[in-house]
SELUM-635174 format. One record per residue (C-alpha): residue in one letter; x, y, z; residue number from 1. Coordinates in Angstrom, 1 decimal. Example, Ala and Ser with C-alpha at 12.3 -4.5 7.8 and 13.67 -1.06 7.14 Angstrom:
+------+--------+--------+--------+-----+
| code |      x |      y |      z | pos |
+------+--------+--------+--------+-----+
|    a |   12.3 |   -4.5 |    7.8 |   1 |
|    s |   13.7 |   -1.1 |    7.1 |   2 |
+------+--------+--------+--------+-----+
//
This chain:
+------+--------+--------+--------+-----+
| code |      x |      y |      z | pos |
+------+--------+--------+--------+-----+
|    x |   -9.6 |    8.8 |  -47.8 |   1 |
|    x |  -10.9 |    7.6 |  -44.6 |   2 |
|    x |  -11.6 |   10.0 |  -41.7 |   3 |
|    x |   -8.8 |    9.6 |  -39.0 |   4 |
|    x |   -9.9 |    7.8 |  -35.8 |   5 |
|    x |   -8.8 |    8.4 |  -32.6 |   6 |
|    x |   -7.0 |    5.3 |  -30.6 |   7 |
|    x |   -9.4 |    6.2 |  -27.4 |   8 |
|    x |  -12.8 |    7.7 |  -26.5 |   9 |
|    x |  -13.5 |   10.6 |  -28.0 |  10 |
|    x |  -16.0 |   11.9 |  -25.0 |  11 |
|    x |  -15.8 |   11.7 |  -21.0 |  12 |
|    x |  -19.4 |    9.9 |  -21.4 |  13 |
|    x |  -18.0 |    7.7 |  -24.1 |  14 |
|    x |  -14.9 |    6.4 |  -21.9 |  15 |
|    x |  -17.0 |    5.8 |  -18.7 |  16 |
|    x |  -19.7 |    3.2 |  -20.7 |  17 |
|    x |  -16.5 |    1.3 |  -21.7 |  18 |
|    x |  -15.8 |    0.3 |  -18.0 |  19 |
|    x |  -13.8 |    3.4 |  -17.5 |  20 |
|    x |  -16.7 |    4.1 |  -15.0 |  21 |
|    x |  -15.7 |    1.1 |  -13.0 |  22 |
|    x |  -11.9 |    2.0 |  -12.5 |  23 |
|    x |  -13.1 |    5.2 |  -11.4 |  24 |
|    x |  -15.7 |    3.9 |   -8.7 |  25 |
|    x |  -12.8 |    1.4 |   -7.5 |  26 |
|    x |  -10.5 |    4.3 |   -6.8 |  27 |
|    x |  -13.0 |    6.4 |   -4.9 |  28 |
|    x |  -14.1 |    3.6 |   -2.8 |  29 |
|    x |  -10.3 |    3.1 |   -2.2 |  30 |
|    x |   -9.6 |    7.0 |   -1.2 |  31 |
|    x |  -12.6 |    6.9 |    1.4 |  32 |
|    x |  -12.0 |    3.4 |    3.1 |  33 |
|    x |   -7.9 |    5.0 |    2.8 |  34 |
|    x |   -9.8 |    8.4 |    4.7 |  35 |
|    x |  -11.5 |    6.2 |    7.2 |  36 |
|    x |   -9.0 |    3.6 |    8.3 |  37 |
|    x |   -6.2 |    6.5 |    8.5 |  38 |
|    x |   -8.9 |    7.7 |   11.2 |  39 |
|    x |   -7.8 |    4.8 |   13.2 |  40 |
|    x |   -3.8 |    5.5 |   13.2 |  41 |
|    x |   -2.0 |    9.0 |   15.5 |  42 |
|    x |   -1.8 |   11.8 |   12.7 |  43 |
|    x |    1.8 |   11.9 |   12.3 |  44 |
|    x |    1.5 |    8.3 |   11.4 |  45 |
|    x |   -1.7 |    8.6 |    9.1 |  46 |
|    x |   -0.3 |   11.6 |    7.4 |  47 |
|    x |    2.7 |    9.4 |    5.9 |  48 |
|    x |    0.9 |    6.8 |    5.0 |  49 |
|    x |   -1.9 |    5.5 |    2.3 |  50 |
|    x |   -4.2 |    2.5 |    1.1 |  51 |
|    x |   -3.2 |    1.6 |   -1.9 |  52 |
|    x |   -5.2 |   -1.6 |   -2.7 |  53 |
|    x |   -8.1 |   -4.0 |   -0.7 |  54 |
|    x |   -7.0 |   -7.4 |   -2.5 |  55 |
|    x |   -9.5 |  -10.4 |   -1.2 |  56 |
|    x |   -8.8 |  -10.5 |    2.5 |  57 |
|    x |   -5.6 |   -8.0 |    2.7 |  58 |
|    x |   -4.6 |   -4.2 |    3.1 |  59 |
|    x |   -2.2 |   -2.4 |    0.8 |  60 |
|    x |   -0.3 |    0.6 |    1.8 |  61 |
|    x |    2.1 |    2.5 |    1.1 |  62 |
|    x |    4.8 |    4.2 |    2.9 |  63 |
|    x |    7.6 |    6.7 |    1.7 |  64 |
|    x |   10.7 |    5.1 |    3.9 |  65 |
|    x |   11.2 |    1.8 |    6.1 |  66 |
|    x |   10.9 |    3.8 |    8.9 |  67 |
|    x |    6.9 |    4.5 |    8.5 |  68 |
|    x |    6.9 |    1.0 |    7.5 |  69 |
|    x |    7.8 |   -0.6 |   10.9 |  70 |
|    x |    5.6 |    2.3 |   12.8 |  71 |
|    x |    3.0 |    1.3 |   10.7 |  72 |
|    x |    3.2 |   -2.1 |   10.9 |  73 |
|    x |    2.9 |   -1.8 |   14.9 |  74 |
|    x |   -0.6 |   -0.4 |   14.3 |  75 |
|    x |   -1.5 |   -3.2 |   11.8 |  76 |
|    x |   -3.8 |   -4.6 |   14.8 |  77 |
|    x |   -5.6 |   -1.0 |   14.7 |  78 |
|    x |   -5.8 |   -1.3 |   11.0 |  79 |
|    x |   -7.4 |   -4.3 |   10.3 |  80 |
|    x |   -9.6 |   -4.0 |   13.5 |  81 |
|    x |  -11.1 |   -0.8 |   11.6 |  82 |
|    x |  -11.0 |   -2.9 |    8.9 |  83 |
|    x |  -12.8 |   -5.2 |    9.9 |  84 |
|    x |  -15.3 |   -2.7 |   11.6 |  85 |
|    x |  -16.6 |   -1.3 |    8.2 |  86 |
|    x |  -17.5 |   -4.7 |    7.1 |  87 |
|    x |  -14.4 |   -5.9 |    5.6 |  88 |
|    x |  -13.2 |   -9.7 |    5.4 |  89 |
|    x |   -9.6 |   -8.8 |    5.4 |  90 |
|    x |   -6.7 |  -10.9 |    7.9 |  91 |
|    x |   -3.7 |   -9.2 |    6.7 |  92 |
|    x |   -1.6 |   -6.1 |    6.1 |  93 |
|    x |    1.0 |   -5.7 |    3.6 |  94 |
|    x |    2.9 |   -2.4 |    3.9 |  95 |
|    x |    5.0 |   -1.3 |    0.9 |  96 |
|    x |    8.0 |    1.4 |    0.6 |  97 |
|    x |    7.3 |    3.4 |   -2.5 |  98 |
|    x |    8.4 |    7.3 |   -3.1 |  99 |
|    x |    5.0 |    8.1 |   -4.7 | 100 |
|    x |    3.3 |   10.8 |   -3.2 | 101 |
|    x |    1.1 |   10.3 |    0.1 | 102 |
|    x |   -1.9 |   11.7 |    1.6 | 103 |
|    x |   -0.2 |   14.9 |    2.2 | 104 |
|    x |    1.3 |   15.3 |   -1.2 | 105 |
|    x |    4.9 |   14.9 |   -0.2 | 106 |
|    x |    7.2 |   12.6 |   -1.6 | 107 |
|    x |   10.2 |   11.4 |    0.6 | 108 |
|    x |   13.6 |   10.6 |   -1.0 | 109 |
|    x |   14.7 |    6.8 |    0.0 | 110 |
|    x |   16.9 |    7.2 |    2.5 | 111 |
|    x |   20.7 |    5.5 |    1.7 | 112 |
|    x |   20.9 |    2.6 |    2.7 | 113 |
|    x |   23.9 |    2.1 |    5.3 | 114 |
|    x |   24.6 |   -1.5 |    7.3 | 115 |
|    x |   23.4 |   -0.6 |   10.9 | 116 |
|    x |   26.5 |    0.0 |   13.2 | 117 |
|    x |   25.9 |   -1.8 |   16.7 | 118 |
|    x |   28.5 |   -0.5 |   19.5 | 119 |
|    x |   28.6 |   -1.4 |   22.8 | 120 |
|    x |   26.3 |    0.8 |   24.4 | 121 |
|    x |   28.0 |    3.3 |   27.5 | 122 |
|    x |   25.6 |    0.3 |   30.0 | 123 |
|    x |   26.4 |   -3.7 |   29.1 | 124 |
|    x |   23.1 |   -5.4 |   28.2 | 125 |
|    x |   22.6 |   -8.3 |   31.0 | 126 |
|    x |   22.0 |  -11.7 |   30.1 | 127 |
|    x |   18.3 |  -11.4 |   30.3 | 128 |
|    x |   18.1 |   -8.4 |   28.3 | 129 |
|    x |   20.2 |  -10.0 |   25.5 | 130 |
|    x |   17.9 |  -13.4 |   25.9 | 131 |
|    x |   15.3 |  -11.3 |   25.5 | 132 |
|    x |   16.5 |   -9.3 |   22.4 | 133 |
|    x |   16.9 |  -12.9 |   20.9 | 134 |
|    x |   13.3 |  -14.4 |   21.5 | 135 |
|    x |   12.4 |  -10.6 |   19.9 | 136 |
|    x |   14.4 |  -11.7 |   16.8 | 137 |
|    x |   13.3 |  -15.0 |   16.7 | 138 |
|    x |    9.6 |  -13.8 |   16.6 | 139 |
|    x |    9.7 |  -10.7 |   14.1 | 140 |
|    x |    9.6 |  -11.2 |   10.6 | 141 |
|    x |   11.0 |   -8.6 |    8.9 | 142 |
|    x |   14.4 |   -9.6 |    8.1 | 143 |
|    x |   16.3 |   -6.4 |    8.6 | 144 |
|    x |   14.9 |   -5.8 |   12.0 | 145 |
|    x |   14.8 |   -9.8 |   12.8 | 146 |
|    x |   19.2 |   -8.9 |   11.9 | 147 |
|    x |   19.3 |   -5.9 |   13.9 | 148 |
|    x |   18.1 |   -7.3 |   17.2 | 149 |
|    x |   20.2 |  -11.0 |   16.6 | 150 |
|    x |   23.4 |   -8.2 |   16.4 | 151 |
|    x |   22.3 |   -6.5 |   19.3 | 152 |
|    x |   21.4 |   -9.7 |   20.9 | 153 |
|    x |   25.1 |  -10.7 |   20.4 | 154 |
|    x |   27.1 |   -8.2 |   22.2 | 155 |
|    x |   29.9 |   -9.8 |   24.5 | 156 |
|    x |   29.0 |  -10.1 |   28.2 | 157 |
|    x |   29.9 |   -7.4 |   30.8 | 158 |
|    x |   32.9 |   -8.0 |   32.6 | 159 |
+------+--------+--------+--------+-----+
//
């Protein structure tokens, strides 16, 4: 009978000579340019997020709700200017929800999802203020905020 053989590497040395080594590299590079760019964002901020992936000229990270993802994505300009400060060719930031655990080990629950309410508030929103929501709508593209701020935008006049 033939000796059984194992489906992988049957040594540490054995796995890293078949390119194993190179997976490993990636991911440390990844966890220190995630270290320094963080650097860059207010520590309540860089705590709930991570880099997940430098693909050609754009920034992965992740985030554990929406919420982090729209605080995040007001820093992107800080981001990409460190970014681009330790020598990387990247124009872009993609920021992605995901309940894997973050930088500090915590993994948040996704919140329920629930259609935002919009009352009128106890002040009526002038004309110029609701213009203004609208040109803020017009010009952001996520979607769900892009709605939010078109509803808000909407409100009746004051009378």
């Amino acid at each position: 009978m033939p000796p059984d053989k194992k489906a992988g590497p049957s040594s540490l040395n054995e796995a890293l000579s078949n390119g194993l080594g190179g997976i490993i590299e990636r991911a440390e590079l990844i966890n220190a340019l995630d270290r320094q760019l963080r650097q860059s964002l207010p520590e309540t901020l860089a705590s709930r997020c991570r880099l997940a992936n430098v693909d050609t000229d754009r920034l992965v990270f992740l985030v554990a709700s929406p919420i982090w993802k729209t605080r995040l994505r007001l820093h992107s300009g800080d981001l990409l200017a460190a970014a681009t400060a330790l020598g990387l060719k990247v124009r872009e930031l993609t920021i992605k929800v995901s309940t894997t655990r973050l930088a500090d080990g915590a993994v948040e629950p996704r919140p329920t999802i629930h259609p935002p309410r919009v009352s009128s508030p106890d002040t009526p929103l002038s004309s110029a203020a609701r213009r203004h929501l609208g040109d803020a709508a017009a010009a952001i593209g996520d979607p769900e905020l892009r709605e939010i701020l078109r509803r808000l935008a909407s409100l009746p006049d004051p009378q």
